[in-house]
C-alpha positions in Angstrom: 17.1 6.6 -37.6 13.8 8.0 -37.2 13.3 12.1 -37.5 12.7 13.9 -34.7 9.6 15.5 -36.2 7.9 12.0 -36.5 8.5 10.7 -32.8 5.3 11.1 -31.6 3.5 8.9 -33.9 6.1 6.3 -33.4 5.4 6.3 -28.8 3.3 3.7 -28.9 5.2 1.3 -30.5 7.7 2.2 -27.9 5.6 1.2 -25.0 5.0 -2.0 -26.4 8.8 -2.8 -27.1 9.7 -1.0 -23.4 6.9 -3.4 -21.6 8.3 -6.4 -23.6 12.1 -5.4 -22.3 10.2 -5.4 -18.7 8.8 -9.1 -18.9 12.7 -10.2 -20.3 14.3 -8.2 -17.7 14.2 -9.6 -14.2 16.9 -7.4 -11.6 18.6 -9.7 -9.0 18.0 -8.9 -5.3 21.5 -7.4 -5.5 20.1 -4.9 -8.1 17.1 -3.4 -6.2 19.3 -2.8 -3.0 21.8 -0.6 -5.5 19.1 1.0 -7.1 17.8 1.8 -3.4 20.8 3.1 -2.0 21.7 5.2 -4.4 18.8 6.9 -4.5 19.1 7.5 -0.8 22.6 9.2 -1.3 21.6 11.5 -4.4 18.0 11.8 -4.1 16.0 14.7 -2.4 12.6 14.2 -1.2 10.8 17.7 -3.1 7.1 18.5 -2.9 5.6 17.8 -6.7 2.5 19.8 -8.4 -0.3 17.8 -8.8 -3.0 20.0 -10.9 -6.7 19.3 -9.9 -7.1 18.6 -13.6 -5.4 15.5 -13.0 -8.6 13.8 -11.0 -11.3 12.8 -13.0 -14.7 11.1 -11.9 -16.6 8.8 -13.6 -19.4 6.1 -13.1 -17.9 3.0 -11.6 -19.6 -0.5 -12.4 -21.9 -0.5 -9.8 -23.1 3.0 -10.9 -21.5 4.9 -8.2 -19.0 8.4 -8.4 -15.3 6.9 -8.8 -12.4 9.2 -8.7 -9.7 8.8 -10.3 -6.1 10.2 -10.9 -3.9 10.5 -14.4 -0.5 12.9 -13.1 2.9 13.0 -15.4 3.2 13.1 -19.0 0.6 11.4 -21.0 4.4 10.1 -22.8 6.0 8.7 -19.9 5.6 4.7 -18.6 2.6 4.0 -16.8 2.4 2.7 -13.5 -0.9 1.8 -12.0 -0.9 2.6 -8.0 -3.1 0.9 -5.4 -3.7 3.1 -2.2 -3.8 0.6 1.3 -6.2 0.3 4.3 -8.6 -0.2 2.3 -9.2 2.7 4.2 -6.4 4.9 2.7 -7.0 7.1 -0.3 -3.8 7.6 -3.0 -1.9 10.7 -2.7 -0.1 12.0 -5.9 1.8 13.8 -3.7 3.5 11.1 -2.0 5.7 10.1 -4.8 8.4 12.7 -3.9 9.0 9.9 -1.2 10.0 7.1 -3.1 10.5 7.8 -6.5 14.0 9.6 -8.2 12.2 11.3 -10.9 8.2 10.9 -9.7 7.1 13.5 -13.0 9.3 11.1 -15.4 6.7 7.9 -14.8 2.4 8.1 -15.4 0.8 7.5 -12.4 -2.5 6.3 -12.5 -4.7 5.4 -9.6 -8.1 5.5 -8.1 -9.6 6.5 -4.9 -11.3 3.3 -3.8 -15.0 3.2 -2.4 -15.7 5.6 0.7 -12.2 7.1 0.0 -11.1 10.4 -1.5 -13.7 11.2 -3.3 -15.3 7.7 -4.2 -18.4 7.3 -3.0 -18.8 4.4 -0.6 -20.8 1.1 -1.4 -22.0 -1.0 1.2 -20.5 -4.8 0.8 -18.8 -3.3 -2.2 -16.7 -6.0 -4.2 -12.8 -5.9 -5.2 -13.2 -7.6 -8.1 -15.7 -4.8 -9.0 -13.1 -1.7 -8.1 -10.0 -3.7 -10.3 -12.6 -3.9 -12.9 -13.6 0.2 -12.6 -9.6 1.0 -12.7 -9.3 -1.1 -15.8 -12.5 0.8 -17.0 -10.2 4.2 -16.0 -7.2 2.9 -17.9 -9.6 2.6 -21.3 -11.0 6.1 -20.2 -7.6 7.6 -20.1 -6.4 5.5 -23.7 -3.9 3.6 -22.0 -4.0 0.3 -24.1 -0.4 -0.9 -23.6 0.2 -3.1 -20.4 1.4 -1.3 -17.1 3.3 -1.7 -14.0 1.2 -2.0 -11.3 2.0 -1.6 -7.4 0.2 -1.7 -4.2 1.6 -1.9 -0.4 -0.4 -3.7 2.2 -4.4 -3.9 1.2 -2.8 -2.5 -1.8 -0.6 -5.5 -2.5 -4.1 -7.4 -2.8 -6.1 -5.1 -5.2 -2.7 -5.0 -7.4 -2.8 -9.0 -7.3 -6.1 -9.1 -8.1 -6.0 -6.8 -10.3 -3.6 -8.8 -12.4 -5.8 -12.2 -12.1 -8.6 -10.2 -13.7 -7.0 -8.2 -16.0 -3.6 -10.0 -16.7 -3.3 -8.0 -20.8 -2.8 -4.8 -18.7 0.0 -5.8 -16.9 3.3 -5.2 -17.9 5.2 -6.3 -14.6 4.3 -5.8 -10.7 5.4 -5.1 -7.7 4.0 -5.4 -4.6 5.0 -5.3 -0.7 3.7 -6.0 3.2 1.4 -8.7 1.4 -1.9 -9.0 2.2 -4.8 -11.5 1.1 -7.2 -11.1 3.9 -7.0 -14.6 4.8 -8.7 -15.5 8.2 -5.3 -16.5 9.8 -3.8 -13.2 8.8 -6.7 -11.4 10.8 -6.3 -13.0 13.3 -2.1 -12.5 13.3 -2.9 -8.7 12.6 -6.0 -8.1 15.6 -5.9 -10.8 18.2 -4.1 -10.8 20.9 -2.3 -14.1 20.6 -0.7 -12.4 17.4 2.2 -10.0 17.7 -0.2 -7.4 19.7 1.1 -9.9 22.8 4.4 -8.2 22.7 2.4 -4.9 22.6 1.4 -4.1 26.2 -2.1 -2.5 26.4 -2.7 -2.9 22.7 -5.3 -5.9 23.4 -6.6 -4.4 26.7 -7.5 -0.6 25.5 -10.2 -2.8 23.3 -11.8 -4.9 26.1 -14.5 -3.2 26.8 -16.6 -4.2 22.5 -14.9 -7.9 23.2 -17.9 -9.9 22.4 -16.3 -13.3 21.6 -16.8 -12.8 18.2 -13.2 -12.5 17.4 -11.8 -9.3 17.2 -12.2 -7.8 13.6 -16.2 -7.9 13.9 -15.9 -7.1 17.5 -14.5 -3.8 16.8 -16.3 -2.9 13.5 -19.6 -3.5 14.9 -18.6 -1.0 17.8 -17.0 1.3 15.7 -20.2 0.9 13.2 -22.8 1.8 16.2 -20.6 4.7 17.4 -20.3 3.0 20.8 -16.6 4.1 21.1 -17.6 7.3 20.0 -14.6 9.4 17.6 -11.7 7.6 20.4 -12.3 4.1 19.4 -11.7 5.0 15.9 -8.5 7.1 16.6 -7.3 4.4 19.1 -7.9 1.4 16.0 -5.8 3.9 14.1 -3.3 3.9 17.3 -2.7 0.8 17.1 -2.3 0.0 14.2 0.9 2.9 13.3 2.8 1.3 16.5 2.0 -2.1 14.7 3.8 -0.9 11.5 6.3 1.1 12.9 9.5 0.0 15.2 6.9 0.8 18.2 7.7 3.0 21.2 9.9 0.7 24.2 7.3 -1.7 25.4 7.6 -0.3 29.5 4.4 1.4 29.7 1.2 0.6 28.3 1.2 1.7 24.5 -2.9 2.7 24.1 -5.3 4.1 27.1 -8.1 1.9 27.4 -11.1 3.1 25.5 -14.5 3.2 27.3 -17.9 2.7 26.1 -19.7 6.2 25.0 -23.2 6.4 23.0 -23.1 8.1 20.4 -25.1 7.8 16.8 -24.1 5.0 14.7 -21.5 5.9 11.6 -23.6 6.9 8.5 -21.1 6.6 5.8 -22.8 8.8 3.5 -22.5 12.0 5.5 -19.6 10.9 7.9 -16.5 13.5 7.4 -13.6 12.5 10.2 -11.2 10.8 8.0 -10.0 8.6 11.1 -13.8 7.4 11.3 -13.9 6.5 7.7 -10.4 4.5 7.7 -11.4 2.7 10.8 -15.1 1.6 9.8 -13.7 1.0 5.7 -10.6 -1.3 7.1 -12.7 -3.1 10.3 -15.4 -3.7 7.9 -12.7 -5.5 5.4 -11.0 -7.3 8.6 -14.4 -8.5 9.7 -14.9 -10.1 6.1 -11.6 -11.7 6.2 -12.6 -12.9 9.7 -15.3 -14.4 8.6 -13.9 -16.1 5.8 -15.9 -13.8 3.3 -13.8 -12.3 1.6 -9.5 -13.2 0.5 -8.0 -13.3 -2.2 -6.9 -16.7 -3.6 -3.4 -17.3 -4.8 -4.7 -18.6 -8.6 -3.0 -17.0 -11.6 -3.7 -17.2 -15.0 -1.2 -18.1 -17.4 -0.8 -15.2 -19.1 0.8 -13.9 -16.0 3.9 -16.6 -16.6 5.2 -13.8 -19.0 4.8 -11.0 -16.1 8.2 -10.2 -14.1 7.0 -10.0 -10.2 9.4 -8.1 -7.6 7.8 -8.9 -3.3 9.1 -6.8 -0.9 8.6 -7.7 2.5 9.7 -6.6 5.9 11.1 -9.6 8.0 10.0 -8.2 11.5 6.0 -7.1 10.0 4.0 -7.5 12.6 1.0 -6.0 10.6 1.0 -8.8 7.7 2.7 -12.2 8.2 6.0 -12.4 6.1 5.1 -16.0 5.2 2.3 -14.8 3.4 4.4 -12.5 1.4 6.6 -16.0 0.4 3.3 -18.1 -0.2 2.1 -15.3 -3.0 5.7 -15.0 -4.4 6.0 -19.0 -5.0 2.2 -19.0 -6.2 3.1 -16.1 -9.0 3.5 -18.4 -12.3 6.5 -16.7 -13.8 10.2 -17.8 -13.3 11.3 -14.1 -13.8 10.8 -12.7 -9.9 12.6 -12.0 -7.0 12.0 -11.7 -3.6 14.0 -8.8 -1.1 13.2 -8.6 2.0 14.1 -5.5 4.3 15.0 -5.0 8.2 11.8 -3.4 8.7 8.2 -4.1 9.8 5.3 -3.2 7.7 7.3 0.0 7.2 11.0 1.0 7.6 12.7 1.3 10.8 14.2 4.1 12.4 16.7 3.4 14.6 17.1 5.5 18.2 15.1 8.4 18.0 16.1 12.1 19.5 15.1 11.6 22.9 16.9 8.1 23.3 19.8 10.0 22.0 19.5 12.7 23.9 19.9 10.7 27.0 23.0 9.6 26.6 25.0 12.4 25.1 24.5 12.7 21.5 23.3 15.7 20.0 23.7 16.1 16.2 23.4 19.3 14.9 21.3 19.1 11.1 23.8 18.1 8.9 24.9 15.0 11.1 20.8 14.5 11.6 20.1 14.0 7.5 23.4 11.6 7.5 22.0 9.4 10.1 18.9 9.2 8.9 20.0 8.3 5.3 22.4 5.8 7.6 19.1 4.2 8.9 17.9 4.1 5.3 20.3 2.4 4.2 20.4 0.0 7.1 17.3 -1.0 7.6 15.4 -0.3 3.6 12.9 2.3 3.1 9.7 3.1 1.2 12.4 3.8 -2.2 12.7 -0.3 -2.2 9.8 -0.3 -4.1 9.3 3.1 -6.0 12.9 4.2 -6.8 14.5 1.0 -7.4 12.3 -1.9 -8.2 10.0 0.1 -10.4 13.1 1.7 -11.4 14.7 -1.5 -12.1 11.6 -3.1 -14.2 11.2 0.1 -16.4 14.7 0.9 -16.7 16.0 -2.5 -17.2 
């Protein structure tokens, strides 16, 4: 029995034999559904404090201003979190979502170039930003090996961060996969992908169709400012009826955006967040378009020993599900699982006030929280990966 008094000095030795227990432990798909549904029935979603100490900026590899954030007790389990988009910026404060206990885990993350407060880099690399949140993990002492997570673009910079820094990772898990493929571009923008079953979605973007294919079509638009700020709120638009259920497909979803000159997006200065996400994640699409830019499904060895949990919508009509079981057969270790949800790219909802309005039911608040945690259990929600898988590889 060790003394109380000399736990400290004894932690780290405790992360090392808690990340081994991860890599023996691999949870059955039955096990991640418990974990999820009971944290549906006793869990309540609470705002959590994040101090503005917890950000610190340093100089990424390229030179440039990289934020980055450190929140929960320097004690707890780390778990290194990849924001999506790429557009998308990591919120500490979203963890009240989708984690039981969000202060009982170390999050660590970092705002990725043009995002937060990372400055942007024209043609910036991924492999360079893994290599700057490795850099932040060294900055921060964190030596033992972590989980790491990521949803959508998120799920490729965890991936890649693991294929360039496979000694920092303890386990993963990862959902709505993406590796920017030129296929998945295409199922994502064009309009022979699911955007067919999407009246107007195609058509509100005729008028920056060049023939070039889509992705570039619509970042080089949204690059000159010819759409002025509605193109990128419309790209936006689309996209959140993408990942969600959608509205009933009766009506066109999107107006149709006209041309409007206006000056061309200077990244530097530019301050409309929808601007920024639109030109960060066209500019990506257009690479994966191209063929520039993916990530390729090669894993080093030393990930054999790493546990993997994919989660993975079966109706995502953002990123392909097959992609999702291409990466999970690729991953070199036998301990993984796959659990897919009823969902798209994020959880489903079920009929919404108005549809049950119409015929008759009104719920009064109490029934209201019970069906939604109904629909949460039905369908899966964003807890799938926070609240139970995590869960399930750090509490084995």
């Amino acid at each position: 029995m060790i003394p109380s008094t000399n736990l400290l000095k004894f932690f780290p030795i405790f992360l090392i034999l808690l990340c081994a227990s991860a890599v023996r432990a691999q949870p059955t798909i039955q096990e991640v559904w418990a974990r999820h549904d009971k944290f549906v029935m006793t869990a309540a979603s609470k705002p959590i404090p994040v101090d503005p100490s917890c950000a610190t900026k340093f100089k990424g590899k390229r030179g440039q201003t990289v934020r980055g954030w450190d929140v929960g007790s320097r004690n707890a389990p780390v778990i290194l979190t990849w924001g999506g988009g790429p557009g998308e910026t990591y919120s500490p404060e979203y963890l009240a979502a989708s984690y039981a206990n969000p202060l009982g885990y170390r999050h660590v993350s970092i705002d990725q170039p043009g995002t937060g407060e990372s400055a942007w880099l024209s043609g910036w690399k991924p492999e360079d930003t893994v290599d700057d949140a490795a850099e932040f993990l060294r900055l921060r002492e964190i030596k033992a090996p972590v989980i790491v997570t990521g949803w959508s673009w998120g799920s490729t910079m965890a991936l890649l961060f693991a294929q360039r820094h496979p000694n920092l990772v303890g386990g993963i898990v990862v959902g709505g996969v993406w590796t920017n493929a030129p296929e998945e571009v295409a199922y994502y923008l064009d309009a022979a992908g699911p955007r067919a079953w999407m009246p107007g979605i195609s058509e509100a973007f005729r008028a920056f169709s060049n023939g070039r294919g889509t992705a570039c079509d619509l970042h080089q638009a949204i690059r000159d400012g010819r759409g002025g700020t509605a193109l990128p709120k419309a790209y936006q638009e689309a996209e959140f009826d993408q990942c969600f259920q959608g509205q009933i497909p009766r009506k066109p979803l999107i107006e149709p955006v006209g041309r409007t000159e206006s000056k061309p997006v200077d990244m530097k200065t530019e301050t409309d967040e929808g601007v920024r996400f639109a030109f960060i994640e066209s500019e990506m699409m257009c690479r994966g378009q191209r063929g520039e830019w993916r990530l390729r499904l090669r894993f080093p060895e030393r990930l054999s020993e790493v546990p993997l949990i994919v989660i993975q919508g079966r109706y995502d009509q953002v990123c392909n599900p097959e992609v999702a079981r291409r990466v999970f057969r690729a991953w070199p270790a036998k301990r993984k699982v796959f659990v897919p949800f009823n969902g798209g790219h994020w959880n489903f909802y079920g009929p919404g006030k108005e549809e049950r309005t119409q015929v008759g039911l009104n719920l009064n608040a109490e029934q209201e929280a019970q069906l939604g945690k109904a629909n949460r259990l039905h369908f899966g929600d964003a807890a799938l990966l926070g609240g139970a898988a995590v869960d399930c590889l750090i509490n084995p």
